[in-house]
mmCIF file of the N, C-alpha and C atoms, coordinates in Angstrom:
data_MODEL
# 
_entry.id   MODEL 
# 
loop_
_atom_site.group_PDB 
_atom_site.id 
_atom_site.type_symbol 
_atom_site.label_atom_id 
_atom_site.label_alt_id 
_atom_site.label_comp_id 
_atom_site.label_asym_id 
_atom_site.label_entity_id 
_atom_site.label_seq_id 
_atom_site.pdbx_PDB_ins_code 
_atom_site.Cartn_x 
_atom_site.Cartn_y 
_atom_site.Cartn_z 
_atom_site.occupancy 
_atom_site.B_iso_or_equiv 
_atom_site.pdbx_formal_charge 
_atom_site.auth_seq_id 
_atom_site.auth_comp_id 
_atom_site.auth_asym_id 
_atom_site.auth_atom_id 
_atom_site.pdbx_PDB_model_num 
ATOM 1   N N  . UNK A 1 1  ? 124.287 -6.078  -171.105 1.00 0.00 ? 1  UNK A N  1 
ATOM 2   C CA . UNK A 1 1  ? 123.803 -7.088  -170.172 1.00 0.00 ? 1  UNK A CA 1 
ATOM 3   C C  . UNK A 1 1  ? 122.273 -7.029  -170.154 1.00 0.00 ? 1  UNK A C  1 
ATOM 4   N N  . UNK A 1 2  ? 121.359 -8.082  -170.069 1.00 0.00 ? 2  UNK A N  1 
ATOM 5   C CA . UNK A 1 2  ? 119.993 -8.098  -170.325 1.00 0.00 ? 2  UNK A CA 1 
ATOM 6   C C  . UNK A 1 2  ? 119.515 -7.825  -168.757 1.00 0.00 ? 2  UNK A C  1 
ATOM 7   N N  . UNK A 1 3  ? 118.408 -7.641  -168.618 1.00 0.00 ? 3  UNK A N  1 
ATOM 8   C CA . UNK A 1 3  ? 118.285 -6.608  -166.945 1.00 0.00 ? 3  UNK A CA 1 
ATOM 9   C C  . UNK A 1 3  ? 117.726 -8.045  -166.352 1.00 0.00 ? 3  UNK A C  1 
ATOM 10  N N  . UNK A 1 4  ? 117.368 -9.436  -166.884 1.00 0.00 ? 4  UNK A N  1 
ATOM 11  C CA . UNK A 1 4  ? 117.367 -10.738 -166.542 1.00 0.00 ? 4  UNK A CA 1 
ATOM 12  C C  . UNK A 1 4  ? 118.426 -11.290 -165.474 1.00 0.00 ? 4  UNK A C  1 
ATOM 13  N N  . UNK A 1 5  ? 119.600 -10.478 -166.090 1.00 0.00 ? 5  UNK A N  1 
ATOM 14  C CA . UNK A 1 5  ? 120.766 -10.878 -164.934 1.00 0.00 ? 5  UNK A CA 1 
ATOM 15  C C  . UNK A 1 5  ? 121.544 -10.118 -164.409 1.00 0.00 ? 5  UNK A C  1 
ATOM 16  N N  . UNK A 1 6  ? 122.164 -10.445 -163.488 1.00 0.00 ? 6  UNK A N  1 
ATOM 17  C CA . UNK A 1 6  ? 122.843 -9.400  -162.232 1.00 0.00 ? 6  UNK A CA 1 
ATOM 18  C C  . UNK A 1 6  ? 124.202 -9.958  -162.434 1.00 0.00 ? 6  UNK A C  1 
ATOM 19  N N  . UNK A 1 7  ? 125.020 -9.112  -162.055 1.00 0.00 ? 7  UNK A N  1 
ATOM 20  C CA . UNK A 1 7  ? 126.515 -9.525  -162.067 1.00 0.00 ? 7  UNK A CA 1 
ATOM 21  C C  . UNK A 1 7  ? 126.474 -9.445  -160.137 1.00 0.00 ? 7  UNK A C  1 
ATOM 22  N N  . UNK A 1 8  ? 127.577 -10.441 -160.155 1.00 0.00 ? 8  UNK A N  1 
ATOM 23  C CA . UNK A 1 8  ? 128.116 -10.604 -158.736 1.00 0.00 ? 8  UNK A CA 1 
ATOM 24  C C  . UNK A 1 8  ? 127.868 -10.091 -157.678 1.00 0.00 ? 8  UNK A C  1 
ATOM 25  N N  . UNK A 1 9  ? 128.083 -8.383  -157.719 1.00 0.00 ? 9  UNK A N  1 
ATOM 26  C CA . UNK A 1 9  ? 127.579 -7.629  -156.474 1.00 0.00 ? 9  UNK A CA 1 
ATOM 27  C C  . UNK A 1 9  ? 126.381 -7.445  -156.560 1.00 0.00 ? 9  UNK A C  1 
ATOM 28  N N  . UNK A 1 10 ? 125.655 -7.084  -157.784 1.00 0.00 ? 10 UNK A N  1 
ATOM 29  C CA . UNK A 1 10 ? 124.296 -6.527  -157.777 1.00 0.00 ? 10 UNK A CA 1 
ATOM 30  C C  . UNK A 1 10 ? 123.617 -7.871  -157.352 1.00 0.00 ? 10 UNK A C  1 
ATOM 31  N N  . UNK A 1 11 ? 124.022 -9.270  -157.717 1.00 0.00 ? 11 UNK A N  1 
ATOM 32  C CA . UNK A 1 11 ? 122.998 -10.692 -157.121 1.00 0.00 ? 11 UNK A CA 1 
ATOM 33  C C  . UNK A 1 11 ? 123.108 -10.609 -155.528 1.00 0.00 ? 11 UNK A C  1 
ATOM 34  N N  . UNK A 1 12 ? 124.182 -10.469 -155.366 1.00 0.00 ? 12 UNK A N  1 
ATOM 35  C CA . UNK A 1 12 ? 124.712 -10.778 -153.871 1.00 0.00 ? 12 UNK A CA 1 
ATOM 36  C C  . UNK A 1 12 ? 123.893 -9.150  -152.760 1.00 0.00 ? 12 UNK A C  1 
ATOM 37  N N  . UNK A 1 13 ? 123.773 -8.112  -153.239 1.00 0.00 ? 13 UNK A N  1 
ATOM 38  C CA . UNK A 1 13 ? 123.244 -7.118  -152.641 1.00 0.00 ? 13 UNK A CA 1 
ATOM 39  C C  . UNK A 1 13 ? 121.195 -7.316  -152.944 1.00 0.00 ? 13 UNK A C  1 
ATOM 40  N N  . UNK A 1 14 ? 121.204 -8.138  -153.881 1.00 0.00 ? 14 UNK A N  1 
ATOM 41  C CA . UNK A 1 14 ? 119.526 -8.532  -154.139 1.00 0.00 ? 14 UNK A CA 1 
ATOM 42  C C  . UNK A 1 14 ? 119.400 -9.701  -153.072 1.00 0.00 ? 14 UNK A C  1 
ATOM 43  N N  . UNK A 1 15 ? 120.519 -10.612 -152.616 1.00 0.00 ? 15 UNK A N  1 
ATOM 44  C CA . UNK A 1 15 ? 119.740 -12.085 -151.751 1.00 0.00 ? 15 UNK A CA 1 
ATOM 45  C C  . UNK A 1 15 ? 120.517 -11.161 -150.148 1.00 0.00 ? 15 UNK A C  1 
ATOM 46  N N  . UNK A 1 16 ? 121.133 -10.137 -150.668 1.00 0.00 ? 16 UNK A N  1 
ATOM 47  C CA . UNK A 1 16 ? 121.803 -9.509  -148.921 1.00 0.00 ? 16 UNK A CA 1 
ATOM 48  C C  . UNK A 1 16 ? 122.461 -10.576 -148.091 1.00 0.00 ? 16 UNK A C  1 
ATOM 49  N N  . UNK A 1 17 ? 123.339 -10.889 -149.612 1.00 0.00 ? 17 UNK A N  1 
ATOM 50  C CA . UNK A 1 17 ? 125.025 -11.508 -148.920 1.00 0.00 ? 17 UNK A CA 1 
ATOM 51  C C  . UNK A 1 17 ? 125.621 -10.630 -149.916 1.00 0.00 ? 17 UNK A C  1 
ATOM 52  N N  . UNK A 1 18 ? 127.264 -11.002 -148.683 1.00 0.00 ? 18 UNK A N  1 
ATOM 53  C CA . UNK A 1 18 ? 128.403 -10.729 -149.588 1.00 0.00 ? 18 UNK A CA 1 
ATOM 54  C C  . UNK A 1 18 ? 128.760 -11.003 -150.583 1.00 0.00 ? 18 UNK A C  1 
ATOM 55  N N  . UNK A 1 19 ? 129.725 -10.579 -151.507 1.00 0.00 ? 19 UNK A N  1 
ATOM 56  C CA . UNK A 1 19 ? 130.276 -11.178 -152.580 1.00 0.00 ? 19 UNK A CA 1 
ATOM 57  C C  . UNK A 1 19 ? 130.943 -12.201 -152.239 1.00 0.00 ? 19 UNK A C  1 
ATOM 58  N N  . UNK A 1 20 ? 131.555 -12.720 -151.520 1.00 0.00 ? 20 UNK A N  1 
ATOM 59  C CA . UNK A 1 20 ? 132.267 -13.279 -151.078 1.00 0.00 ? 20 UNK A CA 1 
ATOM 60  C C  . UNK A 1 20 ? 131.410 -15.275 -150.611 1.00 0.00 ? 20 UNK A C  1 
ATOM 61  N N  . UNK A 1 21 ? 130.145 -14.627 -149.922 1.00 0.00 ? 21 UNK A N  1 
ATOM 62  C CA . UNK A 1 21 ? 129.175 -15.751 -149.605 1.00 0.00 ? 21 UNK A CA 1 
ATOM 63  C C  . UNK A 1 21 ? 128.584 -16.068 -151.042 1.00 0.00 ? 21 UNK A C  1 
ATOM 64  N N  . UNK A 1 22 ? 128.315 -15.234 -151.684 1.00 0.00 ? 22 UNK A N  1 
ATOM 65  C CA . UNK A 1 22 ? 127.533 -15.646 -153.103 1.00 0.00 ? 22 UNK A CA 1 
ATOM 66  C C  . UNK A 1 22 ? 128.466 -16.473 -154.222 1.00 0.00 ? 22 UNK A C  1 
ATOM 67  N N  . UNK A 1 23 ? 130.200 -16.134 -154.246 1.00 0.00 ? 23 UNK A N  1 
ATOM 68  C CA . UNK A 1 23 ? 130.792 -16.959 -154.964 1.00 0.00 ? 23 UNK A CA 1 
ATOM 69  C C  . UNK A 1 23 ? 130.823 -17.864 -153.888 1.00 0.00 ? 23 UNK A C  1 
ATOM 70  N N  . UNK A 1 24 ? 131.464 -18.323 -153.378 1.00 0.00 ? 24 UNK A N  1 
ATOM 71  C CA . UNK A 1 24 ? 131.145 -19.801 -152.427 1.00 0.00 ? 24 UNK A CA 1 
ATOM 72  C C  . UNK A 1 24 ? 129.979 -20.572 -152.790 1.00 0.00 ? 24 UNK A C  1 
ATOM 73  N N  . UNK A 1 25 ? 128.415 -20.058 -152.936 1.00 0.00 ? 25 UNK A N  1 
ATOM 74  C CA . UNK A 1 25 ? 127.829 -20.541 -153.130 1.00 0.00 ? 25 UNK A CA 1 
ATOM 75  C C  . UNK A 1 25 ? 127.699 -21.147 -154.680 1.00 0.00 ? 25 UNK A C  1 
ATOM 76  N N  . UNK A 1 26 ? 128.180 -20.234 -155.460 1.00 0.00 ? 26 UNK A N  1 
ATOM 77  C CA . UNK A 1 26 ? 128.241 -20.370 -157.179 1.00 0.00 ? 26 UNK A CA 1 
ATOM 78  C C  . UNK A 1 26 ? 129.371 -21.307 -156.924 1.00 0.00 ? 26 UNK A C  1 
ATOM 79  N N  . UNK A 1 27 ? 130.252 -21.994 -156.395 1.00 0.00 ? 27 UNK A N  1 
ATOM 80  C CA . UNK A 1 27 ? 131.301 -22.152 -156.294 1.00 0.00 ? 27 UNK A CA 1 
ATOM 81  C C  . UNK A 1 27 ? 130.866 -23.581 -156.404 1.00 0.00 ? 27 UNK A C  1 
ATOM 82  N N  . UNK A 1 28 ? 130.026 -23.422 -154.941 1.00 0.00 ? 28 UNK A N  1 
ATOM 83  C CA . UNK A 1 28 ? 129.534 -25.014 -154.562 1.00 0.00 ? 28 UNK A CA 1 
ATOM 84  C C  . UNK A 1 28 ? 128.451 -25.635 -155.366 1.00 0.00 ? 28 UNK A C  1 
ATOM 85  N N  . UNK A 1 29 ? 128.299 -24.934 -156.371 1.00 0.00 ? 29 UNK A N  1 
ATOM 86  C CA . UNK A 1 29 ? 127.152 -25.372 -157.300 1.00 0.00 ? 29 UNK A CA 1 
ATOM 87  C C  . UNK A 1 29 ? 125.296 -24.814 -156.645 1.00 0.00 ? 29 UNK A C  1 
ATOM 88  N N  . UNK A 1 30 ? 125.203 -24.301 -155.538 1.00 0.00 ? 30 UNK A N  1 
ATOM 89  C CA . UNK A 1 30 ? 124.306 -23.784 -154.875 1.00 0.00 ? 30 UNK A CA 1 
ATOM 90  C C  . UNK A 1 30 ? 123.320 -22.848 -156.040 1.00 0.00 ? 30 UNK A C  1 
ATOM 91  N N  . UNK A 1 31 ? 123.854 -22.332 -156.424 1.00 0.00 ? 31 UNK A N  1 
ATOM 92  C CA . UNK A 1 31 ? 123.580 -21.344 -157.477 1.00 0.00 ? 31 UNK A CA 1 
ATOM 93  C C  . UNK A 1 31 ? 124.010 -21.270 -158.601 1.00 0.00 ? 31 UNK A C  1 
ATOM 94  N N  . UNK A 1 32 ? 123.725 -21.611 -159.840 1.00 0.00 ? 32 UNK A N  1 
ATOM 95  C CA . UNK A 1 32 ? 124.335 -21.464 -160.791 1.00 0.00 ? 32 UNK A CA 1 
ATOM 96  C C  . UNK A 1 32 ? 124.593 -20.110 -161.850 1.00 0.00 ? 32 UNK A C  1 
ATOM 97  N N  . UNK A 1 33 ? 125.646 -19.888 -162.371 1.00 0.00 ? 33 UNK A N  1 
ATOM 98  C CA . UNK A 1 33 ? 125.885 -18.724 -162.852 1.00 0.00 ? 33 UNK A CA 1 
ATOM 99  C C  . UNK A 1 33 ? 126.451 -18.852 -164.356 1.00 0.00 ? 33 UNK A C  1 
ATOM 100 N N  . UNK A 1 34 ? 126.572 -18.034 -165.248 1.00 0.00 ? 34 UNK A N  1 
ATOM 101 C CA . UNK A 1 34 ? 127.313 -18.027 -166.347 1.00 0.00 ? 34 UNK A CA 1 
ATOM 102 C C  . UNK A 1 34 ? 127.801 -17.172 -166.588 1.00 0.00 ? 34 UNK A C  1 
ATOM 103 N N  . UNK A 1 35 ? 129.043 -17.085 -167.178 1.00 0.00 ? 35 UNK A N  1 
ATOM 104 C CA . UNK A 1 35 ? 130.414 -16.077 -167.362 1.00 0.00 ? 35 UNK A CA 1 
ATOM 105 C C  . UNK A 1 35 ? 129.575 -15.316 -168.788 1.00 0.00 ? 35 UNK A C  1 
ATOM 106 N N  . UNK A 1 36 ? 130.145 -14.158 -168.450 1.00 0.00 ? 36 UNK A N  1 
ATOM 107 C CA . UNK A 1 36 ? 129.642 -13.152 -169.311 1.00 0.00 ? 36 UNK A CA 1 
ATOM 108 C C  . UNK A 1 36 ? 130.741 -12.935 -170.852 1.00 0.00 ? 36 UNK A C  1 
ATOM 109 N N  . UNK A 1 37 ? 129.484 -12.824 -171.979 1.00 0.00 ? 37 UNK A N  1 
ATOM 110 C CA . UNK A 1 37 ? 130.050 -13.644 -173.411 1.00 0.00 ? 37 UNK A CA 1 
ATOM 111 C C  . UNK A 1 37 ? 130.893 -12.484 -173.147 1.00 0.00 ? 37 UNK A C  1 
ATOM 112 N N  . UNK A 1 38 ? 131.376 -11.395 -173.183 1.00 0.00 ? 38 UNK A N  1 
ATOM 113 C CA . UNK A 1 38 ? 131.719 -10.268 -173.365 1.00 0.00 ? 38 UNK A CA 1 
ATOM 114 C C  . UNK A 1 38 ? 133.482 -10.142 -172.680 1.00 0.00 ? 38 UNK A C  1 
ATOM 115 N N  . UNK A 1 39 ? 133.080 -10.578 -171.285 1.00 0.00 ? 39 UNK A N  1 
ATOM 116 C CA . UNK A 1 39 ? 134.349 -10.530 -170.956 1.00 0.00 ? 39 UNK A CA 1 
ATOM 117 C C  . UNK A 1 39 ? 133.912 -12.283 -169.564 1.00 0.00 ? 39 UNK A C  1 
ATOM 118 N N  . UNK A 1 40 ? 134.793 -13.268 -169.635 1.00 0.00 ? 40 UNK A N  1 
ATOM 119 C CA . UNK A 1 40 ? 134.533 -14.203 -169.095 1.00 0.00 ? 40 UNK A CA 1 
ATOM 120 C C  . UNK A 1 40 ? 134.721 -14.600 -167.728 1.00 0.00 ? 40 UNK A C  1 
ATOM 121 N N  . UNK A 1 41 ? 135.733 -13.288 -166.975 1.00 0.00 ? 41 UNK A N  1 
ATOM 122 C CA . UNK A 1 41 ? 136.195 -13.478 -165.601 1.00 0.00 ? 41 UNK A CA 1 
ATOM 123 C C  . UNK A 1 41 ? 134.530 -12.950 -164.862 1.00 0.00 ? 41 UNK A C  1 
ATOM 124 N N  . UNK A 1 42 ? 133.513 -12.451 -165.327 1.00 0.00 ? 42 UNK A N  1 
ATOM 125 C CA . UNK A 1 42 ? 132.313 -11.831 -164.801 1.00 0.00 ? 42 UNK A CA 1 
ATOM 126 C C  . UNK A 1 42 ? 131.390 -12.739 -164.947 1.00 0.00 ? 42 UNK A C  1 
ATOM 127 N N  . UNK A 1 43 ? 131.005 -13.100 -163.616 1.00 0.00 ? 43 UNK A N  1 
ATOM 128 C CA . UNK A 1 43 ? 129.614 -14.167 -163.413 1.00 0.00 ? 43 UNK A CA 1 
ATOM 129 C C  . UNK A 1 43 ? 128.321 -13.371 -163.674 1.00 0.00 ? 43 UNK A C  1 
ATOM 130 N N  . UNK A 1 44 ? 127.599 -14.017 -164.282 1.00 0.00 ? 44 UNK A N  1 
ATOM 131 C CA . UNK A 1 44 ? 126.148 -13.493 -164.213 1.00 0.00 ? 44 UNK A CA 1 
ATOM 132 C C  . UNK A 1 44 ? 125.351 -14.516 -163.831 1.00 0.00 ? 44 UNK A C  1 
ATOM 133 N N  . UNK A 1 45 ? 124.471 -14.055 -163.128 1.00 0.00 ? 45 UNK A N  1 
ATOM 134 C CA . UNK A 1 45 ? 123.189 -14.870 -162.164 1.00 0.00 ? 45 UNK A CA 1 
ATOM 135 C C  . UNK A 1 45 ? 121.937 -14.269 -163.134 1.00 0.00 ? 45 UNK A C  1 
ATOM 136 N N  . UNK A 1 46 ? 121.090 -15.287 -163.481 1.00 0.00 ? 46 UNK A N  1 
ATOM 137 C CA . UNK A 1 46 ? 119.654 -15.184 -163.410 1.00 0.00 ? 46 UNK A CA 1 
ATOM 138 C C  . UNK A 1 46 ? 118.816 -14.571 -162.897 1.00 0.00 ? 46 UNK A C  1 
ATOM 139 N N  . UNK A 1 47 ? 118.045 -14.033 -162.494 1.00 0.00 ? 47 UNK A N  1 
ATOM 140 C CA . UNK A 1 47 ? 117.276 -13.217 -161.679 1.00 0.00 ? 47 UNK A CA 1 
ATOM 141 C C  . UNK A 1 47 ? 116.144 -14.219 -160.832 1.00 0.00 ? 47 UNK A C  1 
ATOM 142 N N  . UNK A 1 48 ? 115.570 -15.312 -162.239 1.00 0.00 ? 48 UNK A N  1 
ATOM 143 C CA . UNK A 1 48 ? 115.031 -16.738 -161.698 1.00 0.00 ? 48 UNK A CA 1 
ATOM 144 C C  . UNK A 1 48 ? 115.753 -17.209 -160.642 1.00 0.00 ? 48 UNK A C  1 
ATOM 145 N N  . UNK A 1 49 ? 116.884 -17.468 -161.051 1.00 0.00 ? 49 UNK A N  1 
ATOM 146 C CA . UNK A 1 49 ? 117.562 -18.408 -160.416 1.00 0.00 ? 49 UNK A CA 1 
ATOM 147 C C  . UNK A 1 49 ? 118.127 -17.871 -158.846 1.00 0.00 ? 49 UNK A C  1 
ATOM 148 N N  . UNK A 1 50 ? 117.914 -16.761 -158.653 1.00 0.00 ? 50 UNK A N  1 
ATOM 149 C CA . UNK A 1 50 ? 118.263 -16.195 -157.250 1.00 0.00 ? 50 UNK A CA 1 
ATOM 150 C C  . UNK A 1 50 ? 116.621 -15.747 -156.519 1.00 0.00 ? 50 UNK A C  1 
ATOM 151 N N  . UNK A 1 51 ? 115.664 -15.845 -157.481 1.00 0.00 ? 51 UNK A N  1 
ATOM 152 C CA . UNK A 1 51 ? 114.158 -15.746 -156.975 1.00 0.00 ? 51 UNK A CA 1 
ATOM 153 C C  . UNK A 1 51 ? 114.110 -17.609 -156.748 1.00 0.00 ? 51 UNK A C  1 
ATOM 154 N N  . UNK A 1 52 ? 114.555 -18.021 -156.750 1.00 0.00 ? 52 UNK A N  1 
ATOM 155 C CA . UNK A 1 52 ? 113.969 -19.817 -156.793 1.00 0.00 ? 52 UNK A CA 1 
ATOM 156 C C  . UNK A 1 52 ? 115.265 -20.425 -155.438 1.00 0.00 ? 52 UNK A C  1 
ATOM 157 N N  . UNK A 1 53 ? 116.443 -19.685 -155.271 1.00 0.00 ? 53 UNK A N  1 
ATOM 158 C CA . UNK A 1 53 ? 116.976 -19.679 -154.054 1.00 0.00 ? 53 UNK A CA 1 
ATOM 159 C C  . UNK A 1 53 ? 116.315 -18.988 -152.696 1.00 0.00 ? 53 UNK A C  1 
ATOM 160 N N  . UNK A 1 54 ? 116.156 -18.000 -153.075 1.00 0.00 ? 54 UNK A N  1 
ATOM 161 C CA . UNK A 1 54 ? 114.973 -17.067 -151.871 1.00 0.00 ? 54 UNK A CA 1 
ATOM 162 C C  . UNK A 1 54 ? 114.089 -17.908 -151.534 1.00 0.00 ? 54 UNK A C  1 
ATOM 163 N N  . UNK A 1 55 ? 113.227 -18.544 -152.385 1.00 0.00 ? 55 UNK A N  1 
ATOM 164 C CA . UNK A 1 55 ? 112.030 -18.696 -152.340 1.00 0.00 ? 55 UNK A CA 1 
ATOM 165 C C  . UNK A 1 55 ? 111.707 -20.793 -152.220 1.00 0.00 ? 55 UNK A C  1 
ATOM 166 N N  . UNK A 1 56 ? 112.905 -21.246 -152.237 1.00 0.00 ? 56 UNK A N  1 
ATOM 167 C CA . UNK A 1 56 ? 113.213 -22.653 -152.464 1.00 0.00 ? 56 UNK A CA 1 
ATOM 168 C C  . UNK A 1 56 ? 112.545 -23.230 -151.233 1.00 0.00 ? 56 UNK A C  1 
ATOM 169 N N  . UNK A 1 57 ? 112.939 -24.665 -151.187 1.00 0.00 ? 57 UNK A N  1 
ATOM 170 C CA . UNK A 1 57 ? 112.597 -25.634 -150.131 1.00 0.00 ? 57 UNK A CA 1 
ATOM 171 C C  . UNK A 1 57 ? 112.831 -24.728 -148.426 1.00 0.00 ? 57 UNK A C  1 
ATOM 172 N N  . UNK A 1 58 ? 113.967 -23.787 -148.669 1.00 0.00 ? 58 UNK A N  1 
ATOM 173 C CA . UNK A 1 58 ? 114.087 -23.517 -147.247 1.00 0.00 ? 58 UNK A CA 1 
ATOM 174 C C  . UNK A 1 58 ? 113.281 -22.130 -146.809 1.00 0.00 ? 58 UNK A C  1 
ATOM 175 N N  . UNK A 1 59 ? 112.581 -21.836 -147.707 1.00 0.00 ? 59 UNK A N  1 
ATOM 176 C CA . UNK A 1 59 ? 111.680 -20.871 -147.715 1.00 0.00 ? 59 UNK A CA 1 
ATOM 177 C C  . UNK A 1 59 ? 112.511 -19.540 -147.184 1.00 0.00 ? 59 UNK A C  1 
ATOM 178 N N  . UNK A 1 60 ? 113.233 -19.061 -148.044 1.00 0.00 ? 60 UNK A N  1 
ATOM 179 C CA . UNK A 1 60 ? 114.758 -18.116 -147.358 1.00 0.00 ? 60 UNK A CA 1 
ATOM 180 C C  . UNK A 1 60 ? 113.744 -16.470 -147.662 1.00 0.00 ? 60 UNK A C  1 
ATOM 181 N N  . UNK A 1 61 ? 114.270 -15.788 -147.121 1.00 0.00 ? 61 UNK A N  1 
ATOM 182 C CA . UNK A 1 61 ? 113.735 -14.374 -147.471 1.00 0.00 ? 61 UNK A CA 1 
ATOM 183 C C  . UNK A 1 61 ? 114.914 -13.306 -147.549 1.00 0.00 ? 61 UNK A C  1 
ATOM 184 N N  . UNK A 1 62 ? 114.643 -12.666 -148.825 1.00 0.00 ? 62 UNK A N  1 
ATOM 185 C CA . UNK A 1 62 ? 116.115 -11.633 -149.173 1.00 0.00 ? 62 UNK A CA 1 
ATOM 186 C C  . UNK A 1 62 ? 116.755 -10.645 -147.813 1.00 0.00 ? 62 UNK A C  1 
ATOM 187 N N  . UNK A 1 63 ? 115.919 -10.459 -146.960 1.00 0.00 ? 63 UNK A N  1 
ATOM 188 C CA . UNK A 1 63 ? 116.337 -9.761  -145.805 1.00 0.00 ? 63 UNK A CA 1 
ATOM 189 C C  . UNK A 1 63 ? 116.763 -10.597 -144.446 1.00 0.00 ? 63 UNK A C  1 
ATOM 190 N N  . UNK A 1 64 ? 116.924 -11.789 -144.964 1.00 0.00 ? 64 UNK A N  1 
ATOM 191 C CA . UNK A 1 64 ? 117.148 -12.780 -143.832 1.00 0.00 ? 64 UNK A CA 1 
ATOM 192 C C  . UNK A 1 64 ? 118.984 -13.379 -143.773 1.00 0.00 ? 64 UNK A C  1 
ATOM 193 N N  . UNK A 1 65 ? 119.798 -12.658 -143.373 1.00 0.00 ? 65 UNK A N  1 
ATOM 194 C CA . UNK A 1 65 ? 120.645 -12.637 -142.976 1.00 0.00 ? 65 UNK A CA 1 
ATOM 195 C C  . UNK A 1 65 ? 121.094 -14.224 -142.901 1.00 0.00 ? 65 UNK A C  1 
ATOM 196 N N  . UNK A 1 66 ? 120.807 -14.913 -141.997 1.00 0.00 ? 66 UNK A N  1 
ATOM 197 C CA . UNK A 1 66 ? 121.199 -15.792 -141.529 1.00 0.00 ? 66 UNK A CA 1 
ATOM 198 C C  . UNK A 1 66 ? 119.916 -17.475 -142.000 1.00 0.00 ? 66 UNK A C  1 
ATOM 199 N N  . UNK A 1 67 ? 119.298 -17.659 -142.922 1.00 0.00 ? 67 UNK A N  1 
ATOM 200 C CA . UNK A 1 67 ? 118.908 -18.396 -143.417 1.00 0.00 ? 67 UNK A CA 1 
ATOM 201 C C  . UNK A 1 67 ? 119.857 -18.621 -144.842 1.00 0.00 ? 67 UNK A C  1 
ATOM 202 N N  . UNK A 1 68 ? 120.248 -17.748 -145.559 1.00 0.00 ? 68 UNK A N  1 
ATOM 203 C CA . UNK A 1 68 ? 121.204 -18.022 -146.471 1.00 0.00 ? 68 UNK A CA 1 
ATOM 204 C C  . UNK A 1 68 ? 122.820 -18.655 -146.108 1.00 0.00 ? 68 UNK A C  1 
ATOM 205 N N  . UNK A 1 69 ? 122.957 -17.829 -145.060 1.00 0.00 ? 69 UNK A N  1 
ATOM 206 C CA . UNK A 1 69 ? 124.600 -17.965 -144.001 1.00 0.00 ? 69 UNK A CA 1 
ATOM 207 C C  . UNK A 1 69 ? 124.389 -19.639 -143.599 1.00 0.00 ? 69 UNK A C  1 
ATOM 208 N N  . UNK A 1 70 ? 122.946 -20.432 -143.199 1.00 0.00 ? 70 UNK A N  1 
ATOM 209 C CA . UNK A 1 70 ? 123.228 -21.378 -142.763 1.00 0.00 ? 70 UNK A CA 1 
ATOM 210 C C  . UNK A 1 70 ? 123.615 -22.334 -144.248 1.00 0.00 ? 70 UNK A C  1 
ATOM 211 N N  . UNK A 1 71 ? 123.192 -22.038 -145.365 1.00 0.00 ? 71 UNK A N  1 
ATOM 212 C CA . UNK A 1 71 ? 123.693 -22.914 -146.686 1.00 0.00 ? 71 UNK A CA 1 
ATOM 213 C C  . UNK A 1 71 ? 125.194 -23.487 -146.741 1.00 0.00 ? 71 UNK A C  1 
# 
């Protein structure tokens, strides 16, 4: 895995949601992810792409609990 991307828990413990809130969001298209060539049931996130959610229109911050929860 290139250190560019995070699998599921490690994205979701970097924006400090659950696994559970982070697929929902990959789910809803919020975030986009790609299945890993290797084995395909494993999402991988960008590292961009979860720095450009943090940091987006709603100006979110990784320790902010409840600015991500309102998505």
């Amino acid at each position: 895995m290139l250190a560019e991307h995070l699998t599921l828990l490690e994205a979701a413990r970097y924006l400090g949601v659950s696994r559970a809130k982070l697929s929902r969001l990959a789910k809803e298209g919020v975030v986009v992810f790609r299945p890993n060539p290797l084995d395909r049931r494993v999402k991988l996130f960008r590292v961009d792409d979860l720095d450009e959610l943090l940091i987006g229109p709603r100006r979110l911050h990784p320790a902010s609990h409840r600015s991500i929860a309102a998505l």
